[in-house]
Structures are given as structure tokens and as C-alpha cells.
Chimera marker file (.cmm) of the C-alpha trace (Angstrom):
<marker_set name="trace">
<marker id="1" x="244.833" y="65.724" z="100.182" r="1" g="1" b="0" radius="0.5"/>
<marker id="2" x="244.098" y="62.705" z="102.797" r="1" g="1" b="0" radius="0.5"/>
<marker id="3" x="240.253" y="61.731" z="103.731" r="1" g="1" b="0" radius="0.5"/>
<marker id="4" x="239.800" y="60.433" z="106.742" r="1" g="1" b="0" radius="0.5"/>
<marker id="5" x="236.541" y="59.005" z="108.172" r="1" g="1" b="0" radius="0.5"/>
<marker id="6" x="235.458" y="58.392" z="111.825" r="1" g="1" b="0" radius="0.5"/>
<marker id="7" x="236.552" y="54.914" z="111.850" r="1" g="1" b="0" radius="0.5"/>
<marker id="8" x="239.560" y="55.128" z="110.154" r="1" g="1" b="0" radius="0.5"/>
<marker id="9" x="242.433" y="57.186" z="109.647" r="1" g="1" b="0" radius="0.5"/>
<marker id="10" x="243.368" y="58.149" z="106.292" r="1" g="1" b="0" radius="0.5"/>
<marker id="11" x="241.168" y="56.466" z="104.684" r="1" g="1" b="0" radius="0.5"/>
<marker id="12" x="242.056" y="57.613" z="101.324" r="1" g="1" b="0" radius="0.5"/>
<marker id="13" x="245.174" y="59.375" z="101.115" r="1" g="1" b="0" radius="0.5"/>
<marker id="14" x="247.976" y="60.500" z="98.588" r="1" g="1" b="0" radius="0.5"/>
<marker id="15" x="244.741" y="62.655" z="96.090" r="1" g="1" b="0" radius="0.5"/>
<marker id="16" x="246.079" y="65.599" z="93.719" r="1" g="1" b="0" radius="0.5"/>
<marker id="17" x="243.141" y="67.405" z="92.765" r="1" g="1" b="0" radius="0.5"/>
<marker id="18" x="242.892" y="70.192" z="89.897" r="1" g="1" b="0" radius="0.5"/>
<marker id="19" x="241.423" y="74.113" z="90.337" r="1" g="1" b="0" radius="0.5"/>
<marker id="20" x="238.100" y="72.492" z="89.013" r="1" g="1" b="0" radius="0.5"/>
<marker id="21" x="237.040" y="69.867" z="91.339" r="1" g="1" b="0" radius="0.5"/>
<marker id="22" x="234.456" y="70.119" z="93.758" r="1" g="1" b="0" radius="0.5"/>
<marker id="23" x="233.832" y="68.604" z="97.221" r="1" g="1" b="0" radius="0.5"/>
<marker id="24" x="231.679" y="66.119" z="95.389" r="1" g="1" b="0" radius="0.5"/>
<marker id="25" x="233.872" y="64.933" z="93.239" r="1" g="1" b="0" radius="0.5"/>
<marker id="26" x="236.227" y="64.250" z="95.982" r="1" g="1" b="0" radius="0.5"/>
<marker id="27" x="233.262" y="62.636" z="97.457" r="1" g="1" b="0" radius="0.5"/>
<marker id="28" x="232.954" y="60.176" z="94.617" r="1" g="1" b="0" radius="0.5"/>
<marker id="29" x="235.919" y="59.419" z="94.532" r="1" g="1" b="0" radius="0.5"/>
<marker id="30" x="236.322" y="57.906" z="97.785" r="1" g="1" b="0" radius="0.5"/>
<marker id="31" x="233.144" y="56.787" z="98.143" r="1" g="1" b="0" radius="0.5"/>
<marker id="32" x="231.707" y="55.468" z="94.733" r="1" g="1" b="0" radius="0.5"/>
<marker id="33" x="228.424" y="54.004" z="96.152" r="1" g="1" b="0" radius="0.5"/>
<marker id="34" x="226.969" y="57.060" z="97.689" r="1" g="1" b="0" radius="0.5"/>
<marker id="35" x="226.388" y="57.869" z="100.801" r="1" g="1" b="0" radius="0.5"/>
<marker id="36" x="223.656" y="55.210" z="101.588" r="1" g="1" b="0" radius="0.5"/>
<marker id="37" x="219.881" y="55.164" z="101.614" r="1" g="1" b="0" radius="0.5"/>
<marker id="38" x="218.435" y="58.517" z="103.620" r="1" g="1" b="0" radius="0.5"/>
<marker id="39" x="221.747" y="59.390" z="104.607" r="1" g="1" b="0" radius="0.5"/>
<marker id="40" x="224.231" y="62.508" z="103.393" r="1" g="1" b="0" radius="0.5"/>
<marker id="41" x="228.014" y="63.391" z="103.663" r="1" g="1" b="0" radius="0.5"/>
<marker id="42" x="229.161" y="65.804" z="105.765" r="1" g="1" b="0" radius="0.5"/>
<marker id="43" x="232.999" y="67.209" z="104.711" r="1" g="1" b="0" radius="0.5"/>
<marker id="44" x="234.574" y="68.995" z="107.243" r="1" g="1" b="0" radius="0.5"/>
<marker id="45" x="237.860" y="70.225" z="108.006" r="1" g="1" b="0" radius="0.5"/>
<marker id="46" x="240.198" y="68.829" z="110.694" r="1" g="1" b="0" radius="0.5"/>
<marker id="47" x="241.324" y="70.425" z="113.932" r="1" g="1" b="0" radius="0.5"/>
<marker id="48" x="243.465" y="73.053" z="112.570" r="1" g="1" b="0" radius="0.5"/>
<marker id="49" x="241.536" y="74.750" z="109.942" r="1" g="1" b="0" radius="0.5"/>
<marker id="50" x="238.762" y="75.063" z="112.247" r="1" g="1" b="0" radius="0.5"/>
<marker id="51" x="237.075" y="71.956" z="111.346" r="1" g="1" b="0" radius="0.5"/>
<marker id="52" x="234.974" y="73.738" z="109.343" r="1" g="1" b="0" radius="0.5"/>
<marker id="53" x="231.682" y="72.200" z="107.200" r="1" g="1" b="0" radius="0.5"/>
<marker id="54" x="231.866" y="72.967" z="103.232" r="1" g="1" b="0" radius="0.5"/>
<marker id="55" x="229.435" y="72.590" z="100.876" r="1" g="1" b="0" radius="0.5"/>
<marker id="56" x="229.807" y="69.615" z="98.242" r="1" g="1" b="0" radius="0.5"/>
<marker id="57" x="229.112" y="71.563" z="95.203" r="1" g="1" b="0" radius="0.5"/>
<marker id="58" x="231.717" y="73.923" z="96.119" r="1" g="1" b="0" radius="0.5"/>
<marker id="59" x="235.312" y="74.096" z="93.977" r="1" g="1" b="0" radius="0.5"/>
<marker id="60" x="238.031" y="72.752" z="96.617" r="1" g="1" b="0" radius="0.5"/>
<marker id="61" x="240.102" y="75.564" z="95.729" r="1" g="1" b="0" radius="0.5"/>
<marker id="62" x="237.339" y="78.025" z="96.443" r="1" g="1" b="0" radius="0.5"/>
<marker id="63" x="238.120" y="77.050" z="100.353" r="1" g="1" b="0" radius="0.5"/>
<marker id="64" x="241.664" y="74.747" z="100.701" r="1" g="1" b="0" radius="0.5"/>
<marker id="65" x="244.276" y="77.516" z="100.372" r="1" g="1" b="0" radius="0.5"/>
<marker id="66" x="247.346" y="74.977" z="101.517" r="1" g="1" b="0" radius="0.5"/>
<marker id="67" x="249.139" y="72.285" z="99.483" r="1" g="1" b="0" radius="0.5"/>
<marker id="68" x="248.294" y="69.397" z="101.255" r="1" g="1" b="0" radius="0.5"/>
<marker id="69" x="245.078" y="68.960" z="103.552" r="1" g="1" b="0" radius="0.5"/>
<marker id="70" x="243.371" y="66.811" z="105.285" r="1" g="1" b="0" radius="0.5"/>
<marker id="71" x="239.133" y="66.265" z="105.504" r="1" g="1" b="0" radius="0.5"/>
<marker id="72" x="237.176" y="64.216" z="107.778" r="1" g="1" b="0" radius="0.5"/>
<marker id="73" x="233.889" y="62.785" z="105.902" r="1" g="1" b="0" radius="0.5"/>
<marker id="74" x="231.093" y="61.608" z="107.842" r="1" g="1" b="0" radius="0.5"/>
<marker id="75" x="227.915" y="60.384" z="107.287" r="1" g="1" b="0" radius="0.5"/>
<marker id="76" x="224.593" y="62.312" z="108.555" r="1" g="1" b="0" radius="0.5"/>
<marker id="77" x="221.118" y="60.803" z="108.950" r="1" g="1" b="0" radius="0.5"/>
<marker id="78" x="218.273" y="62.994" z="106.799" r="1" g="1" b="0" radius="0.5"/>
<marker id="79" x="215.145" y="62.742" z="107.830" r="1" g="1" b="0" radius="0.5"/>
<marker id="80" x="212.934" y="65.806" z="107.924" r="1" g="1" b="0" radius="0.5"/>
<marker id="81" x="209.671" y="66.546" z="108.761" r="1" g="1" b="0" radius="0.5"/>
<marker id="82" x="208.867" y="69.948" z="107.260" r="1" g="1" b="0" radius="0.5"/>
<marker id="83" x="205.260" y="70.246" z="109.345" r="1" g="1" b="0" radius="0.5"/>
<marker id="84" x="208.352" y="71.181" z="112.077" r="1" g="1" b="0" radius="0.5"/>
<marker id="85" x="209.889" y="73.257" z="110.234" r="1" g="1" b="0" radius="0.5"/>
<marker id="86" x="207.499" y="75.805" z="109.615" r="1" g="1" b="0" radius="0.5"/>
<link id1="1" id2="2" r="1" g="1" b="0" radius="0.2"/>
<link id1="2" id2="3" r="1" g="1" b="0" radius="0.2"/>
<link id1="3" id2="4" r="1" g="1" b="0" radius="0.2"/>
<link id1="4" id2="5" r="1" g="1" b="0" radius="0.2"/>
<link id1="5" id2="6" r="1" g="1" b="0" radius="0.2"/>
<link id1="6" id2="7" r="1" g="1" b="0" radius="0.2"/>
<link id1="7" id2="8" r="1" g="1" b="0" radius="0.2"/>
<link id1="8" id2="9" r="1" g="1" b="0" radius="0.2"/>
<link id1="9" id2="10" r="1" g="1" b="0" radius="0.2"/>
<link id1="10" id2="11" r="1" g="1" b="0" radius="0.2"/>
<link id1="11" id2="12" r="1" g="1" b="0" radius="0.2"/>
<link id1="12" id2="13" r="1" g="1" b="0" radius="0.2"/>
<link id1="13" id2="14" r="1" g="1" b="0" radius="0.2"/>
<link id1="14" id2="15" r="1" g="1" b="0" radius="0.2"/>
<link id1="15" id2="16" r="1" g="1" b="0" radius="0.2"/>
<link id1="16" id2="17" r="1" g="1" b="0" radius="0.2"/>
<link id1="17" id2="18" r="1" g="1" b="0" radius="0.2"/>
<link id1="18" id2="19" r="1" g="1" b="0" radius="0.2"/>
<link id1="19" id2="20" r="1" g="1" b="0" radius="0.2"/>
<link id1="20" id2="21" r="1" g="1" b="0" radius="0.2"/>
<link id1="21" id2="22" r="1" g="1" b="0" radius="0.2"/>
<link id1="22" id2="23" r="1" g="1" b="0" radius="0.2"/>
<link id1="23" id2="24" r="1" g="1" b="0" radius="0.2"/>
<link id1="24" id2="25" r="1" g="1" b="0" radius="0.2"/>
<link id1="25" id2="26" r="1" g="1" b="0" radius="0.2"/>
<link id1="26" id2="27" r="1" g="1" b="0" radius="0.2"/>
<link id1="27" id2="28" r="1" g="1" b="0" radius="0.2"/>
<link id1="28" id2="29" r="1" g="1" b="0" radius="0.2"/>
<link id1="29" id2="30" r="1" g="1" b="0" radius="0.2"/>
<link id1="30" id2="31" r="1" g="1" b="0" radius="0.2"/>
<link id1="31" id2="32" r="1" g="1" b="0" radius="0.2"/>
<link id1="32" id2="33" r="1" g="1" b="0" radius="0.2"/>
<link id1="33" id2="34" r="1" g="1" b="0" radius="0.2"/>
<link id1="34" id2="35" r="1" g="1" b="0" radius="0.2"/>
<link id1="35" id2="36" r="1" g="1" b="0" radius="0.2"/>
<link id1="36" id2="37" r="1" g="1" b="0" radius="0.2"/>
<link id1="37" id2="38" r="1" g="1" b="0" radius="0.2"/>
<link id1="38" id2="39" r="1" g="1" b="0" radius="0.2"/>
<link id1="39" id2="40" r="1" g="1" b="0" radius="0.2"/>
<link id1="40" id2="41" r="1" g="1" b="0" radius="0.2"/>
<link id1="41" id2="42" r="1" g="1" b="0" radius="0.2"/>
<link id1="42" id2="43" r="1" g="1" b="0" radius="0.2"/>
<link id1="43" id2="44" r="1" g="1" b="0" radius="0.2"/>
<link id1="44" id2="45" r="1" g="1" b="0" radius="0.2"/>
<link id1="45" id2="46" r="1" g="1" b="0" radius="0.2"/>
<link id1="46" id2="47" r="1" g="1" b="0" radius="0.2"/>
<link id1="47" id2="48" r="1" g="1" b="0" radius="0.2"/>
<link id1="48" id2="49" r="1" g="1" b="0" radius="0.2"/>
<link id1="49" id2="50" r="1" g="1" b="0" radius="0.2"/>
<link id1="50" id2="51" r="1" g="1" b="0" radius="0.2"/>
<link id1="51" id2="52" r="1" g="1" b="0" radius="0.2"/>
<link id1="52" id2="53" r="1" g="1" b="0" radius="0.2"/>
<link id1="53" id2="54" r="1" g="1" b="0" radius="0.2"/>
<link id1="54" id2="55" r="1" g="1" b="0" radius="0.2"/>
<link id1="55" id2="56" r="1" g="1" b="0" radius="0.2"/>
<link id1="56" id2="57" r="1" g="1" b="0" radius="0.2"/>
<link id1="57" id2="58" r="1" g="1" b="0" radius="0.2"/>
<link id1="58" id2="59" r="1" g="1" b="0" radius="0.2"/>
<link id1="59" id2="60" r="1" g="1" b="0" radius="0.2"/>
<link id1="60" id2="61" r="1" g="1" b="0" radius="0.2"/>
<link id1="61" id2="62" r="1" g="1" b="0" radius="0.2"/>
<link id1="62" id2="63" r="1" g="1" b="0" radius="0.2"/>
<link id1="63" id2="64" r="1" g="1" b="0" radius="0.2"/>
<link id1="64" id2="65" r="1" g="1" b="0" radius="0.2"/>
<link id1="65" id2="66" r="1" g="1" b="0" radius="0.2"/>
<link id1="66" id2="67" r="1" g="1" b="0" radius="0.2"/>
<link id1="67" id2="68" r="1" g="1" b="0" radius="0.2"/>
<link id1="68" id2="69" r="1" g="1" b="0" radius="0.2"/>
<link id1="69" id2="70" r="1" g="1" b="0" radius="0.2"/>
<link id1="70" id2="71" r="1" g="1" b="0" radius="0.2"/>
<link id1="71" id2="72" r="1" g="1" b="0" radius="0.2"/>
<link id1="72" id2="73" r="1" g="1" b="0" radius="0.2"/>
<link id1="73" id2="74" r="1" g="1" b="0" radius="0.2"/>
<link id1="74" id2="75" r="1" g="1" b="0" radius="0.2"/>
<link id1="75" id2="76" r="1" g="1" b="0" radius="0.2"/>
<link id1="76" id2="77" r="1" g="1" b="0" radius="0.2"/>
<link id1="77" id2="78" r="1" g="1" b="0" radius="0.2"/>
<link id1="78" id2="79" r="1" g="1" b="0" radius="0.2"/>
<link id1="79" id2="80" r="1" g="1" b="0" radius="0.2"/>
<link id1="80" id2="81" r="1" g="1" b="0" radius="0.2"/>
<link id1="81" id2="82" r="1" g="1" b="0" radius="0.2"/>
<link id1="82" id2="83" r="1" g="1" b="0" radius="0.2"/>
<link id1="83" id2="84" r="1" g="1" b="0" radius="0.2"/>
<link id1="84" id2="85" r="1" g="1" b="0" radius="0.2"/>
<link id1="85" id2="86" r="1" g="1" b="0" radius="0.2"/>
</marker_set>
């Protein structure tokens, strides 16, 4: 499995991972200081698999059916007002 991020290409590349690790493990891996203050990551598939968005607390097996993929992980500004939402 390779990560890559917007700014740079395989950013982390070369990672075996086991039938019981999750998005967010992956996730810490690659990125051990979190995603920054107010901010979440966003995992998503590249081109080919439909660049798809997966949830972080999902198992990577649960999803990734091939033997070697490749994720794009970006970064997404939260800020919500909820007297918006409802």
C-alpha cells in the first residue's frame, strides 16, 4: 500500500498491513501528529478504484480487495455551525 498526499507523491510507500487494521491506523502511521488543530483526514481512493472516500474506523480489508493499492490522504477544514444545520 503507497499514501500519497496532494503535495507529494508517494508519500509513504512500501506498507504491508494485516486483516485487522483500520484506515486509522494507517492514518497514524503516516501521520503521527494528527491531523492538525480543527482539521480532519479525508482517505480516498485514487483514479481507478473510483476515488472513493472510506471511513477511518473501517478495517482496510473490509474495502481494499487488491494486493497492492494506493490512497490519497488529504486534509479537510471542520468547522460547523449546527444552527445551519437544522
Amino acid at each position: 500500500m503507497t499514501l500519497h498526499t496532494p503535495h507529494k507523491h508517494e508519500y509513504c510507500k512500501n506498507i504491508a498491513i494485516s486483516n485487522k487494521h483500520t484506515f486509522d491506523d494507517l492514518l497514524t502511521l503516516g501521520f503521527p501528529k494528527g491531523p492538525g488543530t480543527d482539521r480532519v483526514f479525508i482517505v480516498r481512493g485514487m483514479v481507478e478504484d473510483g476515488a472513493h472516500i472510506y471511513i477511518t474506523s473501517d478495517k482496510i480489508v473490509d474495502w481494499v480487495k487488491k494486493d497492492f493499492v494506493e490512497l490519497m490522504v488529504g486534509r479537510k477544514l471542520v468547522s460547523v455551525n449546527y444552527d445551519e444545520l437544522f
